[in-house]
C-alpha positions as CSV (number, residue, x, y, z in Angstrom):
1,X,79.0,128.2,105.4
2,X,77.0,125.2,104.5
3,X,76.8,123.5,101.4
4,X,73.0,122.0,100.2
5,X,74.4,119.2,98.3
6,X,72.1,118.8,95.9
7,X,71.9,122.2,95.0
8,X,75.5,122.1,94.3
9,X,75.6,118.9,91.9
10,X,72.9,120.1,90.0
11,X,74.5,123.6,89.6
12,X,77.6,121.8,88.9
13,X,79.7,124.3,91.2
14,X,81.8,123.6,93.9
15,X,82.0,125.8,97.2
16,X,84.4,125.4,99.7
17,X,83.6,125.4,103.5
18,X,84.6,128.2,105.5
19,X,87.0,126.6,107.9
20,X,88.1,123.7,106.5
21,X,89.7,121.1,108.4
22,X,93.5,120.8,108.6
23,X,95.4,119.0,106.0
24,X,96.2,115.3,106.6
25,X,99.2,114.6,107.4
26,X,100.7,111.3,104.4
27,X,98.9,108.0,105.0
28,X,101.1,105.5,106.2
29,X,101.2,101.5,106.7
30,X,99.3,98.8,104.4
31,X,97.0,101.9,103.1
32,X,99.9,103.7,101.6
33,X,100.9,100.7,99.8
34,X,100.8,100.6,95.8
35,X,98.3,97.5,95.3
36,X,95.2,96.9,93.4
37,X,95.1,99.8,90.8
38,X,96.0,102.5,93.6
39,X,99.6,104.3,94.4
40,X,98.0,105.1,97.9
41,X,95.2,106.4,99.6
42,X,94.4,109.6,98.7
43,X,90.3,109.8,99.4
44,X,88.4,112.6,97.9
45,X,91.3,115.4,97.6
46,X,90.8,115.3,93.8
47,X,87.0,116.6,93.6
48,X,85.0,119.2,95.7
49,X,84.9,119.7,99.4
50,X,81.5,119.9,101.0
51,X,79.9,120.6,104.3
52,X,77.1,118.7,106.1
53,X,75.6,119.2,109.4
54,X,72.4,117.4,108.7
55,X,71.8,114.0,108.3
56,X,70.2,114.0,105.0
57,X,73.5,115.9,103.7
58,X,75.3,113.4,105.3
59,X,73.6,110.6,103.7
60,X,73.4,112.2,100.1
61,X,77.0,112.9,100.2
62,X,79.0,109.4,101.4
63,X,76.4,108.5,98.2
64,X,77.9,110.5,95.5
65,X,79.9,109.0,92.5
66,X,83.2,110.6,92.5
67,X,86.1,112.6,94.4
68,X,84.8,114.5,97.5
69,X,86.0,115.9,100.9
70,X,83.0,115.8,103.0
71,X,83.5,117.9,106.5
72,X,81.6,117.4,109.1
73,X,80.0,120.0,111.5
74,X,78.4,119.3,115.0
75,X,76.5,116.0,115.6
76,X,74.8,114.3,112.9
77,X,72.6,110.9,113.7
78,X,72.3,108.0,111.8
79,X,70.8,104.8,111.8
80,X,72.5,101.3,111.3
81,X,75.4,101.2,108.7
82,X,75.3,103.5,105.9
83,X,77.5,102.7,102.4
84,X,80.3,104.8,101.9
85,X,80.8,104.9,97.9
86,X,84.9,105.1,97.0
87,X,86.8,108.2,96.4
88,X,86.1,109.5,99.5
89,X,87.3,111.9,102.4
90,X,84.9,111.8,105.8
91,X,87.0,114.6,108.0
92,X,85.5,116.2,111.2
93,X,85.3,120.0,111.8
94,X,84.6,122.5,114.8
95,X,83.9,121.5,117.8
96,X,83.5,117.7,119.0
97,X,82.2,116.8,115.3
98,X,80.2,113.4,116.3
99,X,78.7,110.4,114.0
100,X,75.8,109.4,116.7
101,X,73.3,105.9,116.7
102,X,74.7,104.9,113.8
103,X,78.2,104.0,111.4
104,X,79.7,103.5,108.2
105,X,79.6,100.5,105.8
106,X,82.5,99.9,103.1
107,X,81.2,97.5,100.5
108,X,83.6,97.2,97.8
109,X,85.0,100.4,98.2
110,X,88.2,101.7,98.0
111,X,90.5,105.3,98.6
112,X,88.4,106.4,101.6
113,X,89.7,107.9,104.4
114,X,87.9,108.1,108.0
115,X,89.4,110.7,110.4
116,X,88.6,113.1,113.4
117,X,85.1,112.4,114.0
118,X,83.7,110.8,117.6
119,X,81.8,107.9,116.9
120,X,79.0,107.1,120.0
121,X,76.2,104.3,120.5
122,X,76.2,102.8,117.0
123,X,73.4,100.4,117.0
124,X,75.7,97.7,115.5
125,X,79.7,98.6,114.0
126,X,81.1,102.2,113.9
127,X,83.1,101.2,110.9
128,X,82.5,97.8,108.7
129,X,85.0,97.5,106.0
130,X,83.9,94.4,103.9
131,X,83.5,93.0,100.6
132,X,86.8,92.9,98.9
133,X,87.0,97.0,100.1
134,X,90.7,98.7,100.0
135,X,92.5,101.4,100.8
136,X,90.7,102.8,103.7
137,X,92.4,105.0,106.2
138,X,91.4,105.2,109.7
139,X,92.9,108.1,111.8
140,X,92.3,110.4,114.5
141,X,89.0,109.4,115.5
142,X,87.3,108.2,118.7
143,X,84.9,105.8,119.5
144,X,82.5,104.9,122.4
145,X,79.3,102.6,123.7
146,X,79.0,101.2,120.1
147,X,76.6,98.0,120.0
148,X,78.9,95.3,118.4
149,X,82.3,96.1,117.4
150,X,84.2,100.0,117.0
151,X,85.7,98.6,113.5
152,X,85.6,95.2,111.6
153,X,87.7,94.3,108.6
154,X,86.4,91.6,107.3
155,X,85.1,89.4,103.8
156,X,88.7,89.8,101.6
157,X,89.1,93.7,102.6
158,X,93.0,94.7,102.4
159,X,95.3,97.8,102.7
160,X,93.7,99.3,105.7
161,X,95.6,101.6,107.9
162,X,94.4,102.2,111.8
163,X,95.7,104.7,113.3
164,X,95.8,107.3,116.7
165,X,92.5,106.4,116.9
166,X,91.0,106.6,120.7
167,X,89.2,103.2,121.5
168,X,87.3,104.6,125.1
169,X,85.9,101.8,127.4
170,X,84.8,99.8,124.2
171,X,83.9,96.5,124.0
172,X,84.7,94.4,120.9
173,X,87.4,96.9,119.1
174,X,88.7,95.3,116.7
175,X,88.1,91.9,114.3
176,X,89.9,91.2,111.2
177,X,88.0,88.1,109.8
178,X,84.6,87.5,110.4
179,X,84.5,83.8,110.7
180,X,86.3,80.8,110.9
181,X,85.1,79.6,107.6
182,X,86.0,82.1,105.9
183,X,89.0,81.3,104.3
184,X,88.4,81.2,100.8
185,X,88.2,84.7,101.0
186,X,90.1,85.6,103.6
187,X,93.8,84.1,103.1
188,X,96.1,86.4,101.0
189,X,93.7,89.4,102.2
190,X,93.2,91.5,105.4
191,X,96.5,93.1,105.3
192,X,95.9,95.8,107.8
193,X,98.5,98.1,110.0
194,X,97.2,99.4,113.5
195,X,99.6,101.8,115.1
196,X,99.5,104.8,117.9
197,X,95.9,103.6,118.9
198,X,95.3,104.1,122.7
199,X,93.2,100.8,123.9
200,X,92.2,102.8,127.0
201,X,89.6,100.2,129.0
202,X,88.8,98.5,126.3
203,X,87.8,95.4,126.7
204,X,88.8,92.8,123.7
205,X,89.5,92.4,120.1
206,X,92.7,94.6,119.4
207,X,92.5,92.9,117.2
208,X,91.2,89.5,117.2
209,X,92.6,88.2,113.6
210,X,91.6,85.2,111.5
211,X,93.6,84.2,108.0
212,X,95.2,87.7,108.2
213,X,98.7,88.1,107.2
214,X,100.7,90.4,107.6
215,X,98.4,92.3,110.3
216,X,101.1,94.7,112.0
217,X,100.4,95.9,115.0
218,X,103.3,98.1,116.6
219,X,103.4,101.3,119.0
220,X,99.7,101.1,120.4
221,X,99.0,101.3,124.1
222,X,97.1,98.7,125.7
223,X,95.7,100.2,129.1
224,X,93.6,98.0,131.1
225,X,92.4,95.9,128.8
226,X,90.3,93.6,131.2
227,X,89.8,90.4,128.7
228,X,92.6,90.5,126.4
229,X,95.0,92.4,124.3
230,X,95.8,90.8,120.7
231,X,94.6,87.6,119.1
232,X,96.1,85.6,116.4
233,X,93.9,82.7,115.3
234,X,93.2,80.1,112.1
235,X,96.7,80.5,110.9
236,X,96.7,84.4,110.5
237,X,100.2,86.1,110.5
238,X,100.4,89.0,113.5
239,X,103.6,90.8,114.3
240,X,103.4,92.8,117.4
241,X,106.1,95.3,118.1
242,X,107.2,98.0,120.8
243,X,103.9,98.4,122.0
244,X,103.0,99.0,125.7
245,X,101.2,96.9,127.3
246,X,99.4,98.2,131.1
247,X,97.8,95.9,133.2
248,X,96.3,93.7,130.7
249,X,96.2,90.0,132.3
250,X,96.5,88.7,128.9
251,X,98.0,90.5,125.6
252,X,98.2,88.0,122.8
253,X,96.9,84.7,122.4
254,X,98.4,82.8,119.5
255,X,99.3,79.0,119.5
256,X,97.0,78.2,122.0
257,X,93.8,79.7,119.7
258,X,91.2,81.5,121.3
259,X,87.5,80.9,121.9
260,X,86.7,78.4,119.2
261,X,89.5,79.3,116.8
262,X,92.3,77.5,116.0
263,X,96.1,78.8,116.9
264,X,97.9,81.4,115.0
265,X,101.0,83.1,114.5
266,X,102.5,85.7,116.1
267,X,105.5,87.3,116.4
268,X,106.3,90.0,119.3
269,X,109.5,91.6,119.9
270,X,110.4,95.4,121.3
271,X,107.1,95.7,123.7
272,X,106.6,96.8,127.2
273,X,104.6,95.0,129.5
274,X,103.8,96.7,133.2
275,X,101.3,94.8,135.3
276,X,100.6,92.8,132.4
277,X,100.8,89.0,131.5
278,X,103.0,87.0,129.0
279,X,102.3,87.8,125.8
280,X,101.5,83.9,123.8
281,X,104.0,84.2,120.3
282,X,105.2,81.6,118.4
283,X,105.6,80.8,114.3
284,X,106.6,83.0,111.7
285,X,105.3,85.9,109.9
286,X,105.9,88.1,106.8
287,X,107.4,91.1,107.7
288,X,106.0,94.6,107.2
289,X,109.3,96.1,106.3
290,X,108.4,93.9,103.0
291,X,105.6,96.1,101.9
292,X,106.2,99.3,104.0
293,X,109.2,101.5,105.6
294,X,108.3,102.6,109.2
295,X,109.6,103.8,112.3
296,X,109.3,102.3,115.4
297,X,109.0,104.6,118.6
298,X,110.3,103.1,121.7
299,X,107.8,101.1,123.9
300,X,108.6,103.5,126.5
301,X,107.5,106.5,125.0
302,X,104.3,105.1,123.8
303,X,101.8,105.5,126.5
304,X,102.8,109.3,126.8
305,X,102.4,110.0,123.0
306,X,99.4,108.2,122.7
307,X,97.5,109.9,125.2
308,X,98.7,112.7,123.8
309,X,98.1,112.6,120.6
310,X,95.4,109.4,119.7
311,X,91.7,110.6,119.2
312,X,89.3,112.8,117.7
313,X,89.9,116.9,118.4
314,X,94.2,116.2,118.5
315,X,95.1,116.5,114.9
């Protein structure tokens, strides 16, 4: 059944999709954290759930003031980065449920969350979380052939959870910090947990992190990751712990910098490297365990569960 949106609003009633999408499971990491007027990330659970299969339903949805669960049906296409307004759930249905040509924009948003959708040749990022944004959750999705970078979390953004996501043959996956100048914003932000992602060919940027701190990065696998695995530069705080680490020449840079950035911290303990160079650590970081309980799984296991689990369609 498919929902008009506009036809609903103005009749102010709600219907509810035929086969919605399975329950999400509790957020975890920096997005479940109590911080800036939130307890957690909870998206659009508290309004109406809606579903869209057109583009224009698409659009006039991630647009609305208020609480909504939009689901997703088939392959929608869009163009550039389109805003996201808070309050929101973006959840994939069906079969292979696709964002194509195009992404989403978070700009000064908050209580989103992002999950089982395949995102494919976005004509600049799949996901840009910017502008002081918060609270965004980022699970169980897939991404491919996108222009610039899969996800950026950037301009003062914080609480940001990334998880079993499925980053396939991408280029530039990950950047937390835009720019070396950008530290007036940027210190005492970008808080950001990436767990359970499977880096599978990827290329760079998992993340690369300026100012950042504490980014916590634990139980991903990194899988032939041809340029390099994690970055720690201008001072940013990255622990990196029991992740698995598969012929990847180099998986952190750190004290040396990278590129034109200056060195960073970065603490790694509990990983697995097979095939793989040293990983660069040095300094000290804040600890997660600070601002979030976790479990670790061991480094071992990680490559199996990952594959198994990390992506779009494996909820």
């Amino acid at each position: 059944m498919r929902i008009v949106l506009a036809s609903v609003l103005a009749a102010a009633s709600i219907l509810v999709a035929a086969t919605p999408a399975q329950a999400a499971p509790a957020v975890d990491g920096f997005a479940s954290v109590a911080a800036l007027g939130l307890t957690t990330t909870t998206g659009g659970i508290a309004g109406p759930t809606v579903t869209v299969d057109t583009t224009d339903e698409l659009l006039d949805a991630i647009d609305t003031v208020g609480h909504m669960t939009i689901q997703v049906s088939g392959t929608i296409d869009i163009t550039s980065k389109q805003g996201v307004r808070p309050n929101k759930t973006i959840v994939g249905i069906g079969s292979n449920p696709t964002i194509r040509g195009g992404g989403f924009d978070f700009y000064k948003s908050y209580n989103v969350i992002v999950r089982n959708l395949t995102f494919v040749d976005a004509e600049d990022d799949a996901i840009n979380v910017g502008q002081q944004s918060h609270h965004i959750w980022i699970h169980h999705n897939t991404f491919r052939t996108p222009v610039d970078g899969s996800i950026d979390i950037v301009r003062g953004s914080d609480y940001v959870t990334v998880s079993w996501n499925h980053f396939d043959g991408t280029d530039k996956s990950m950047l937390i910090g835009h720019s070396d100048g950008a530290s007036s914003t940027d210190i005492g932000h970008l808080k950001v947990s990436i767990h359970h992602n499977w880096f599978d060919g990827s290329r760079q940027r998992h993340p690369r992190v300026r100012f950042g701190e504490p980014v916590h990065v634990y139980n991903n696998f990194f899988d032939g990751n041809a340029l390099y695995g994690v970055a720690s530069t201008m001072n940013a705080g990255v622990v990196v712990e029991g992740n698995a680490f598969t012929a990847v020449p180099y998986p952190c840079f750190s004290t040396s910098g990278y590129a034109d950035s200056g060195p960073g911290r970065l603490v790694q303990r509990a990983n697995q490297f097979i095939s793989s160079g040293t990983c660069q650590a040095g300094g000290t970081v804040a600890e997660p365990r600070g601002y979030y309980a976790y479990t670790l799984d061991p480094a071992s296991s990680v490559p199996s569960l990952v594959q198994a689990g990390a992506g779009a369609g494996r909820l």
